[in-house]
C-alpha positions as CSV (number, residue, x, y, z in Angstrom):
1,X,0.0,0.0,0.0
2,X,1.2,3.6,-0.8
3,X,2.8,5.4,2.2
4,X,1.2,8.3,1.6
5,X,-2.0,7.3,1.7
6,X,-1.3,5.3,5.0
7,X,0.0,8.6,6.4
8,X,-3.4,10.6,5.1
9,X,-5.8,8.0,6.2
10,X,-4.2,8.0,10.2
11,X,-3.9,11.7,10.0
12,X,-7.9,11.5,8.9
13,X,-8.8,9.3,11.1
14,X,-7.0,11.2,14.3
15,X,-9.0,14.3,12.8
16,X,-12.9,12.7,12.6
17,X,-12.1,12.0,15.9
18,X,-12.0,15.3,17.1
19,X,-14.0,16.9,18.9
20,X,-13.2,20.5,17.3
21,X,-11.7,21.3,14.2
22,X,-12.1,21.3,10.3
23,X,-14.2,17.8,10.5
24,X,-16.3,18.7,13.5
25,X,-18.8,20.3,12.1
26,X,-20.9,19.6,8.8
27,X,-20.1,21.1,5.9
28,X,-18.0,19.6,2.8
29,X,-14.8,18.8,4.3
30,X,-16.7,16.9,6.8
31,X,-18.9,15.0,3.6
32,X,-16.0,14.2,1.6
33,X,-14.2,13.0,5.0
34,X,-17.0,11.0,5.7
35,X,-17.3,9.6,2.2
36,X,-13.4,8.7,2.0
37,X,-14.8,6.6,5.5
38,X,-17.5,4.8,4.3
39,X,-15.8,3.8,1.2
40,X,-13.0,2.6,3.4
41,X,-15.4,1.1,5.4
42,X,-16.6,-1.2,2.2
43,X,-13.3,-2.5,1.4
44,X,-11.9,-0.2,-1.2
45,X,-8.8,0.3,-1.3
46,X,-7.2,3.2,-0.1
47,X,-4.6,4.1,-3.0
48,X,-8.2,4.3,-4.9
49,X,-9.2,6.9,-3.3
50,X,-5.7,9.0,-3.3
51,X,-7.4,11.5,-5.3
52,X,-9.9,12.0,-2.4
53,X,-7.6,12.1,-0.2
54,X,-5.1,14.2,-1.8
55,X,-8.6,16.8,-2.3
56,X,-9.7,16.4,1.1
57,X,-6.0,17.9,2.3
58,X,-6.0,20.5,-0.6
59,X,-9.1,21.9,0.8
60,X,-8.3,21.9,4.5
61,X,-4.9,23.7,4.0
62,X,-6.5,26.5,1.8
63,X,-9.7,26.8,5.0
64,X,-6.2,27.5,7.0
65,X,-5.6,24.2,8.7
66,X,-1.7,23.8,8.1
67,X,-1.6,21.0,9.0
68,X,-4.1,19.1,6.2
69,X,-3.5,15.4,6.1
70,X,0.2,15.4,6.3
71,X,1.3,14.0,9.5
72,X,5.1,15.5,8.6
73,X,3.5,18.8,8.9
74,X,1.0,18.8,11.4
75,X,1.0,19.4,14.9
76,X,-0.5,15.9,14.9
77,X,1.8,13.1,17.1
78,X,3.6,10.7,15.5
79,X,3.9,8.5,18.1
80,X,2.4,9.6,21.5
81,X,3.4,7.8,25.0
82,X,7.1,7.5,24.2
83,X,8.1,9.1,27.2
84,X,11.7,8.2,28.5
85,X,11.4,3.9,28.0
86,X,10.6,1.5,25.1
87,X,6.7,1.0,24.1
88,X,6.5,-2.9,24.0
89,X,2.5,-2.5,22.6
90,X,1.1,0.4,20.9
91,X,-2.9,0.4,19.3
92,X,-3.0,0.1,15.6
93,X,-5.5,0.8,12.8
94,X,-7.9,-2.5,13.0
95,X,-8.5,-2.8,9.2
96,X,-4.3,-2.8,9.1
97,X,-4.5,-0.4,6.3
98,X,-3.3,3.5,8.0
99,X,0.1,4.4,9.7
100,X,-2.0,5.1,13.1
101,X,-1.1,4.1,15.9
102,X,-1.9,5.2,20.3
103,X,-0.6,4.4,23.0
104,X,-2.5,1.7,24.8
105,X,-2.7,3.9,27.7
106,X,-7.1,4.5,27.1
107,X,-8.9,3.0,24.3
108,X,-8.7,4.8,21.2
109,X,-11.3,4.4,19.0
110,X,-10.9,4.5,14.5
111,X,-13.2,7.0,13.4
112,X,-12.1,5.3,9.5
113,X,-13.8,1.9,10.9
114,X,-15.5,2.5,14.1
115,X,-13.9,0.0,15.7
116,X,-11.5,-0.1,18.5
117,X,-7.7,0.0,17.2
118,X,-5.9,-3.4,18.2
119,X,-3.8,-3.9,20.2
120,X,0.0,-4.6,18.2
121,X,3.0,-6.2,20.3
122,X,6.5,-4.3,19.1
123,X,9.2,-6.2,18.6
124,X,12.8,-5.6,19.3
C-alpha cells in the first residue's frame, strides 16, 4: 500500500475523531471526510481513493488548517506515549491499512472503521 495514503488516512482518522476542528462540524470537508470513511469502510482500497484524499487535504490547507493530512507537517503526534522507555504495545489501525497508531494507555477508537484499534506487540 502507498505510504502516503497510509500517512493521510491515520492523520484523517485522528482528525474525525475530534471533537473540534475542520471535520467537527458539517459542511464539505466533513462530507467528503465522511465519504473517503464509508468507502474505506466497504473494502476499497485506499490508493483508490488518493485522489480524495489528496482533495480532502487541498481543501483543509486552503480553509487555514496547516496541518491538512500530512502528518510530517502537522501538529499531529507521531507517536504519543514514548516518554523516556521502550513502548512494548502500541494500538493500531484494525482494518491494518493506516500508519495510526496510540498508545494503549485509554482506548482509542478508528473514526475510519468504528472499531476499537488493536492492540500490536512491538518487537525488538
Amino acid at each position: 500500500m502507498d505510504s502516503l495514503a497510509q500517512e493521510q488516512l491515520a492523520v484523517l482518522c485522528v482528525r474525525l475523531e475530534e471533537e473540534v476542528g475542520p471535520l467537527a462540524t458539517d459542511g464539505p470537508m466533513r462530507t467528503l471526510a465522511t465519504l473517503i470513511a464509508e468507502r474505506i469502510r466497504a473494502g476499497e482500497d485506499p490508493v483508490t481513493l488518493a485522489e480524495h484524499l489528496d482533495e480532502l487535504d487541498d481543501q483543509l490547507l486552503r480553509a487555514g488548517y496547516a496541518g491538512g493530512l500530512g502528518s510530517y507537517r502537522s501538529a499531529l503526534p507521531q507517536l504519543p506515549g514514548l516518554g523516556g522507555h521502550p513502548v512494548l504495545e502500541v494500538l493500531a489501525c484494525p482494518g491494518l491499512l493506516c500508519a495510526r497508531v496510540a498508545p494503549p494507555d485509554r482506548e482509542h477508537t478508528c473514526a475510519v472503521f468504528g472499531r476499537s484499534l488493536d492492540r500490536v506487540r512491538l518487537r525488538p
